[in-house]
BAROBA-451154 format. One record per residue (C-alpha): residue in one letter; x, y, z; residue number from 0. Coordinates in steps of 0.05 Angstrom, whole numbers, padded with zeros to 5 digits. Layout:
N
<residuo:a | u:X | v:Y | w:Z | num:NUM>
...
REM end
This chain:
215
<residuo:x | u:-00271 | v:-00228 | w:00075 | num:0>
<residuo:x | u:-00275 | v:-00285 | w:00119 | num:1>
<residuo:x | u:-00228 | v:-00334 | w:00080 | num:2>
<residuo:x | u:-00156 | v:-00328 | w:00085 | num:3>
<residuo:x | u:-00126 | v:-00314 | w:00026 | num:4>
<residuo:x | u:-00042 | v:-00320 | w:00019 | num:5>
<residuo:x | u:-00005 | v:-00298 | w:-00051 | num:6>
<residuo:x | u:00054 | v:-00313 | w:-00072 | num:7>
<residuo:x | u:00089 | v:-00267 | w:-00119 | num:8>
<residuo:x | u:00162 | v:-00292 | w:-00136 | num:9>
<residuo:x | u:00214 | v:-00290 | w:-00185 | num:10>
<residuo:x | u:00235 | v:-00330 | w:-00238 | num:11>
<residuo:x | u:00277 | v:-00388 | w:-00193 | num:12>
<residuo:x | u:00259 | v:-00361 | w:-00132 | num:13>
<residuo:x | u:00214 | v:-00428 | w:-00114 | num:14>
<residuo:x | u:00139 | v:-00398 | w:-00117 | num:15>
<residuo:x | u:00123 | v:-00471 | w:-00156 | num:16>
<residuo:x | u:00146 | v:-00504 | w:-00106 | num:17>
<residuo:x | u:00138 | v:-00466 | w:-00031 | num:18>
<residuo:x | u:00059 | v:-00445 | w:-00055 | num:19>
<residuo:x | u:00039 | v:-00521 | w:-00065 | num:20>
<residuo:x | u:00077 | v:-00529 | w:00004 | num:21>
<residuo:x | u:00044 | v:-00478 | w:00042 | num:22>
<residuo:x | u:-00020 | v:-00489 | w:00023 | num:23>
<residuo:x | u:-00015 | v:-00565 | w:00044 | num:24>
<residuo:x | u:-00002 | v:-00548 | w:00104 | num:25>
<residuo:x | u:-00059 | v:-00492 | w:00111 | num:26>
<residuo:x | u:-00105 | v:-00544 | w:00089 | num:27>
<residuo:x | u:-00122 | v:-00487 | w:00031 | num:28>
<residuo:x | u:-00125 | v:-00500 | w:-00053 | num:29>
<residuo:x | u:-00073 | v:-00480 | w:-00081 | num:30>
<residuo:x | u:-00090 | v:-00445 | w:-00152 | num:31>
<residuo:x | u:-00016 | v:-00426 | w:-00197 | num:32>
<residuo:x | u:-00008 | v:-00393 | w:-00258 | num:33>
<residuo:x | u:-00030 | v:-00451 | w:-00301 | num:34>
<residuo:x | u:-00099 | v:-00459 | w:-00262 | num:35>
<residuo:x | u:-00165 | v:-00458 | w:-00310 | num:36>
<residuo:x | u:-00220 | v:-00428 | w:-00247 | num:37>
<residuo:x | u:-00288 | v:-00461 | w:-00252 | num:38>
<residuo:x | u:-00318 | v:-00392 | w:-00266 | num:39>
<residuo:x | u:-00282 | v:-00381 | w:-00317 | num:40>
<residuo:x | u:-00280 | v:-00454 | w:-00360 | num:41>
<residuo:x | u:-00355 | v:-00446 | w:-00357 | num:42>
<residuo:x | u:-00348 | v:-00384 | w:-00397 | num:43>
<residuo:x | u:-00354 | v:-00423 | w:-00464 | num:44>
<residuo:x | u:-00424 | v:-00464 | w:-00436 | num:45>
<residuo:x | u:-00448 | v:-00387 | w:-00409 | num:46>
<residuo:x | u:-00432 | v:-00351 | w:-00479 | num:47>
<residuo:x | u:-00470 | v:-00406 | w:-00519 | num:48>
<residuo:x | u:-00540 | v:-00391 | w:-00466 | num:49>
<residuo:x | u:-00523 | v:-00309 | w:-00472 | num:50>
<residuo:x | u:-00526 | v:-00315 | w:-00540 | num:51>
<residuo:x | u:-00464 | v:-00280 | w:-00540 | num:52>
<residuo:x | u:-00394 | v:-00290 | w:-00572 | num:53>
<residuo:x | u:-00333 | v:-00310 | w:-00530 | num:54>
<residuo:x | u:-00311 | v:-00232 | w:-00532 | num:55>
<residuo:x | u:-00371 | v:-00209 | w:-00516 | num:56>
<residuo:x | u:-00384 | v:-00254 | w:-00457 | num:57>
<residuo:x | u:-00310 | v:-00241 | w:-00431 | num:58>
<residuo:x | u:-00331 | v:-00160 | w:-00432 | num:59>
<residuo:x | u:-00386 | v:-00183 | w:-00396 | num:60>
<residuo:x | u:-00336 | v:-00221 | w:-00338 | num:61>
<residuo:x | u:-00301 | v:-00154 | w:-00337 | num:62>
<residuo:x | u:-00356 | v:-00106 | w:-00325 | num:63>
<residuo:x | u:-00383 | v:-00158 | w:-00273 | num:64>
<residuo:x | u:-00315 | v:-00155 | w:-00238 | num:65>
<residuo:x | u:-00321 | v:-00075 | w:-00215 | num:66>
<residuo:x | u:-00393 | v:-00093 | w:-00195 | num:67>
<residuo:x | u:-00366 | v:-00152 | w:-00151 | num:68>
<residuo:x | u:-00302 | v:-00101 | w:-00120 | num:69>
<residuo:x | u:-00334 | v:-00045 | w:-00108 | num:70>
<residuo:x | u:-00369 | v:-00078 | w:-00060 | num:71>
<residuo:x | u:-00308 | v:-00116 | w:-00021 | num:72>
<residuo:x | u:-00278 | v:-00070 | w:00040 | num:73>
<residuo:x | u:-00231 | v:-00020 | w:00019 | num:74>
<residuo:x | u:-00246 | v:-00038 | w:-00054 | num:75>
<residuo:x | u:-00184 | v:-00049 | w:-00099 | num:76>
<residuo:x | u:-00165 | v:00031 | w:-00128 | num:77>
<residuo:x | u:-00114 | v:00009 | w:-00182 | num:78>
<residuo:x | u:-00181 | v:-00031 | w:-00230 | num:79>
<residuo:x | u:-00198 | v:00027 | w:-00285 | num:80>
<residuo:x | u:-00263 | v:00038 | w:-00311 | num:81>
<residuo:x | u:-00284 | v:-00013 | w:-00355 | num:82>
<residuo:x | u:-00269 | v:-00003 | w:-00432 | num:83>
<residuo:x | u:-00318 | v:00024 | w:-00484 | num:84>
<residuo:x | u:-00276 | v:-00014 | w:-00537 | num:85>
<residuo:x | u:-00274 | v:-00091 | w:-00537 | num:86>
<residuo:x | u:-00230 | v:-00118 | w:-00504 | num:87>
<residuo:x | u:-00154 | v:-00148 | w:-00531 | num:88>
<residuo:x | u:-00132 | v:-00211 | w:-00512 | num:89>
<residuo:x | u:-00090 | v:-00181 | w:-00454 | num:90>
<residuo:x | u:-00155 | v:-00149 | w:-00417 | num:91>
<residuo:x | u:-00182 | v:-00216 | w:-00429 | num:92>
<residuo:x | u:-00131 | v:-00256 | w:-00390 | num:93>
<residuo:x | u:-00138 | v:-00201 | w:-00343 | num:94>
<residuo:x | u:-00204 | v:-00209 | w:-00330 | num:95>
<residuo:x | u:-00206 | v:-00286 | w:-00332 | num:96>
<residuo:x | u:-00151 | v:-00280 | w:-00275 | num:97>
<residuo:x | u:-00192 | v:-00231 | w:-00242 | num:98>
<residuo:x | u:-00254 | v:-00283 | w:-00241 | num:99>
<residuo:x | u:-00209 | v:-00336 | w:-00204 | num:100>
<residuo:x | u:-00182 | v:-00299 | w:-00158 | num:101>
<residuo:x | u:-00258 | v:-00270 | w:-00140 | num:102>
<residuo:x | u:-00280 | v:-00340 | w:-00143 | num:103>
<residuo:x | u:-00226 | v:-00369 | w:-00107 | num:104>
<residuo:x | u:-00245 | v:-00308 | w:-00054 | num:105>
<residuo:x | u:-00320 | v:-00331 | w:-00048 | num:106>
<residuo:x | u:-00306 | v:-00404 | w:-00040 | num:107>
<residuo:x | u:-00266 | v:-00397 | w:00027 | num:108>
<residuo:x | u:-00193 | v:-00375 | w:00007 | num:109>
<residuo:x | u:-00128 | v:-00413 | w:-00015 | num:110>
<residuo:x | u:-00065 | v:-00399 | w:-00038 | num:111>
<residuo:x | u:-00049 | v:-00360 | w:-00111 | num:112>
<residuo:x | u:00017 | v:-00361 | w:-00139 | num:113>
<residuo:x | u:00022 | v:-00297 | w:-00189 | num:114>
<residuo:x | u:-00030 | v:-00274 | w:-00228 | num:115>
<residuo:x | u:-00015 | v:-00201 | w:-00198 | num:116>
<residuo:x | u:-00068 | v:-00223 | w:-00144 | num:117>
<residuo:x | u:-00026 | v:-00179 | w:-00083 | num:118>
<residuo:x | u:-00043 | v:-00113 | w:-00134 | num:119>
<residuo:x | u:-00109 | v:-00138 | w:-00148 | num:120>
<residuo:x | u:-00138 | v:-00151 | w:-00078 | num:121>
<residuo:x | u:-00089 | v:-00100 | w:-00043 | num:122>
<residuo:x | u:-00103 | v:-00097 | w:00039 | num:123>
<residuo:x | u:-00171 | v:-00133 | w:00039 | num:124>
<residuo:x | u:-00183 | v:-00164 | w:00107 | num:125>
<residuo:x | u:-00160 | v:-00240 | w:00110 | num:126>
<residuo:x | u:-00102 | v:-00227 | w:00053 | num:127>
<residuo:x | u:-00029 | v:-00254 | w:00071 | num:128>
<residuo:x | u:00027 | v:-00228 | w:00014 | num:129>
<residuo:x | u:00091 | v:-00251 | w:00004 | num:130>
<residuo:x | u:00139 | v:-00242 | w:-00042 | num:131>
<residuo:x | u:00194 | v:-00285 | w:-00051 | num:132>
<residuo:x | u:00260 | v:-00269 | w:-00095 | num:133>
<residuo:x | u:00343 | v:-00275 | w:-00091 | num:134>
<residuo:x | u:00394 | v:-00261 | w:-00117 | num:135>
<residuo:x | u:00401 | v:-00270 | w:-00193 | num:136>
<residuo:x | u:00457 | v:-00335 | w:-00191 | num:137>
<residuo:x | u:00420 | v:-00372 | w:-00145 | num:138>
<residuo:x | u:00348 | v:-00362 | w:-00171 | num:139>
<residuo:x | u:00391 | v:-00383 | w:-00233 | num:140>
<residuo:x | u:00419 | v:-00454 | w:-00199 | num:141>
<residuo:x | u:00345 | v:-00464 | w:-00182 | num:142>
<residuo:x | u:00313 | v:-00452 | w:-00238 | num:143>
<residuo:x | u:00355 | v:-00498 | w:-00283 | num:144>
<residuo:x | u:00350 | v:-00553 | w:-00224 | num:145>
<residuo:x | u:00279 | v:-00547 | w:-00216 | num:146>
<residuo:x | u:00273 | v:-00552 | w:-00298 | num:147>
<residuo:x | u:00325 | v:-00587 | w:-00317 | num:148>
<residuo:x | u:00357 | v:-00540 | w:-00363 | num:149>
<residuo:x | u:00421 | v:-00511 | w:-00380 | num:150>
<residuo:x | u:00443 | v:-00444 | w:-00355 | num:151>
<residuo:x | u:00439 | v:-00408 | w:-00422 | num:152>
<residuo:x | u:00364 | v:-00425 | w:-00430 | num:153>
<residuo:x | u:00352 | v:-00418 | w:-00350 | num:154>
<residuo:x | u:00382 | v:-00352 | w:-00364 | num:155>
<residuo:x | u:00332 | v:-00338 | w:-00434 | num:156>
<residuo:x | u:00280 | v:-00356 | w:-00385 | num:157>
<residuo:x | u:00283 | v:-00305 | w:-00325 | num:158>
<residuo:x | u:00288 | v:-00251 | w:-00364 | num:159>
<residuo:x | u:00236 | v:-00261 | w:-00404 | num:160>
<residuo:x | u:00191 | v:-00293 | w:-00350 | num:161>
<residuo:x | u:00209 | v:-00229 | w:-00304 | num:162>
<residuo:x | u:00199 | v:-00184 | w:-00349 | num:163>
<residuo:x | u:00122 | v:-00210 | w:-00370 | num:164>
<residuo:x | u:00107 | v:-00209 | w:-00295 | num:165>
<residuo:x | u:00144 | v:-00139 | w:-00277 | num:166>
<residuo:x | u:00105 | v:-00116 | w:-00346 | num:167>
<residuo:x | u:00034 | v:-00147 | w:-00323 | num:168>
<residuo:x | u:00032 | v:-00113 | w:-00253 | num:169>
<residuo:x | u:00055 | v:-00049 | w:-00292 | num:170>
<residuo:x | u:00003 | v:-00040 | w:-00341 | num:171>
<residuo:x | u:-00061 | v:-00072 | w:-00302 | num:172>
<residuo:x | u:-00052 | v:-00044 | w:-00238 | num:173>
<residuo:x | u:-00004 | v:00019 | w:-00236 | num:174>
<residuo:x | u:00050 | v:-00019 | w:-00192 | num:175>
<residuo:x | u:00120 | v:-00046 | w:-00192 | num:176>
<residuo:x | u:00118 | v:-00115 | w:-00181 | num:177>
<residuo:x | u:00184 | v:-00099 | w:-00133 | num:178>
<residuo:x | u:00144 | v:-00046 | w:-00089 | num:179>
<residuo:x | u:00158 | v:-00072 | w:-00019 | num:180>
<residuo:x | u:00093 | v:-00034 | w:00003 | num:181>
<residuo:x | u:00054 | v:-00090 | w:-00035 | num:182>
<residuo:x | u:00079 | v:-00152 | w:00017 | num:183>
<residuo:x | u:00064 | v:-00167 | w:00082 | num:184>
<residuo:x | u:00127 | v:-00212 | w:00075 | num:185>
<residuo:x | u:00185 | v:-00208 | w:00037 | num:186>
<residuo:x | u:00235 | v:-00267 | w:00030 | num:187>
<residuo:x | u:00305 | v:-00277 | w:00003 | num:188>
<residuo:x | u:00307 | v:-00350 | w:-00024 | num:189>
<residuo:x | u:00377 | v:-00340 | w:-00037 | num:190>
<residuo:x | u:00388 | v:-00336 | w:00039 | num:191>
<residuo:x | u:00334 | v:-00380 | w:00067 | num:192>
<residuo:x | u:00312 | v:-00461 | w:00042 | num:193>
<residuo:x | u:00248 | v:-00469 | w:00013 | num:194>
<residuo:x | u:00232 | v:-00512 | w:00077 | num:195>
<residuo:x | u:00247 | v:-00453 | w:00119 | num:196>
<residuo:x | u:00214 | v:-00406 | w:00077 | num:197>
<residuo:x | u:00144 | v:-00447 | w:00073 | num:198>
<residuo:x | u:00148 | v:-00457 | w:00157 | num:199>
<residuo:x | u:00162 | v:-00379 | w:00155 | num:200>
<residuo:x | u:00094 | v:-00362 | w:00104 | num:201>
<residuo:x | u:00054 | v:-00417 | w:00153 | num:202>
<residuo:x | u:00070 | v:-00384 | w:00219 | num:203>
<residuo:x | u:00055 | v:-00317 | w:00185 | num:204>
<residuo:x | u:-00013 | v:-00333 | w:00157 | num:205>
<residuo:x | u:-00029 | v:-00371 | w:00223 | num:206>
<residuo:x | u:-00015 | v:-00315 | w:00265 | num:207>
<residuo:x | u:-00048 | v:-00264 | w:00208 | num:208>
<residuo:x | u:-00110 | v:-00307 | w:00216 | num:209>
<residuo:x | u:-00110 | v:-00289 | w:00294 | num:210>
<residuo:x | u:-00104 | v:-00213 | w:00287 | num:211>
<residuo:x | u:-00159 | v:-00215 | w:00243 | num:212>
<residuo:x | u:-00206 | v:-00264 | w:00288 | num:213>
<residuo:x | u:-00185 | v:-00216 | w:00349 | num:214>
REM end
């Protein structure tokens, strides 16, 4: 892997939404979040209709593709399971549509992914920069209801729930706890340091990351 690849994994109100847009601005990388459609994967409507397949049938097909494509990669990611016999539910299916980006994002020359349980998915592939960013529960609470302009009872509503869908995601996809320290390359407390501080800290990181690797 040539391209340099940084993820972001954070906490509700931790600031992933706004240090990944930050860091990859000034890595002169894309920056793909959770809400990011990838090429390969929009086309997947236009490439079902020419399979002559259905939608679920073509998204078993993505899948099935996807241990082909990391099998190959260096040190090729251990948690991904055979592929099922069954079709697949709606979860597998996000999971493999994720899986697509992040391949695709991989094969176009890197960028910056926040979520998507990318740091389990590509583990220590060459070129990969992980970070993790969290706090302590009342300030990732402040943030979140500045950064959404919400009260504290629905802020509140909303990192539990959001946590727990992420926490559950890494859990049941890839045999890891989204907490792991062993997963990062870089672990921040956003509680304790600025956003501003905490993008120059992921910048300097990757920077110097991209040197070890070139040496």
């Amino acid at each position: 892997m040539a391209a340099l690849v940084v993820t972001i994994s954070s906490s509700y109100g931790a600031g992933g939404s706004i240090v990944g847009p930050r860091v990859a601005e000034e890595l002169g990388l894309p920056y793909w979040d959770r809400a990011w459609a990838p090429e390969a994967v929009a086309r997947a409507g236009g490439e079902a209709a020419r399979e002559g397949l259905s939608l679920e049938e073509h998204a078993d097909g993505v899948l099935r593709r996807l241990f082909t494509a990391a099998a190959r990669m260096p040190a090729a990611v251990g948690a991904i399971a055979p592929p099922p016999t069954a079709p697949l539910s709606d979860e597998e299916r996000f999971r493999a549509a994720n899986e697509a980006g992040i391949l695709d994002l991989v094969r176009r020359g890197g960028g910056v992914i926040r979520g998507r349980g990318a740091a389990a998915f590509l583990g220590r592939q060459p070129g990969c920069l992980h970070v993790r960013l969290d706090g302590p529960e009342a300030t990732r609470l402040a943030l979140g209801m500045r950064i959404e302009g919400i009260d504290e009872q629905e802020a509140r509503r909303r990192l539990v729930a959001t946590d727990r869908t992420r926490e559950q995601y890494v859990r049941r996809f890839y045999s890891r706890d989204v907490h792991d320290p062993e997963l990062y390359d870089l672990t921040l407390d956003t509680g304790e340091t600025d956003l501003a501080a905490c993008t120059g800290i992921i910048v300097e990181a990757a920077r110097t990351h991209m040197n070890r690797q070139a040496t």
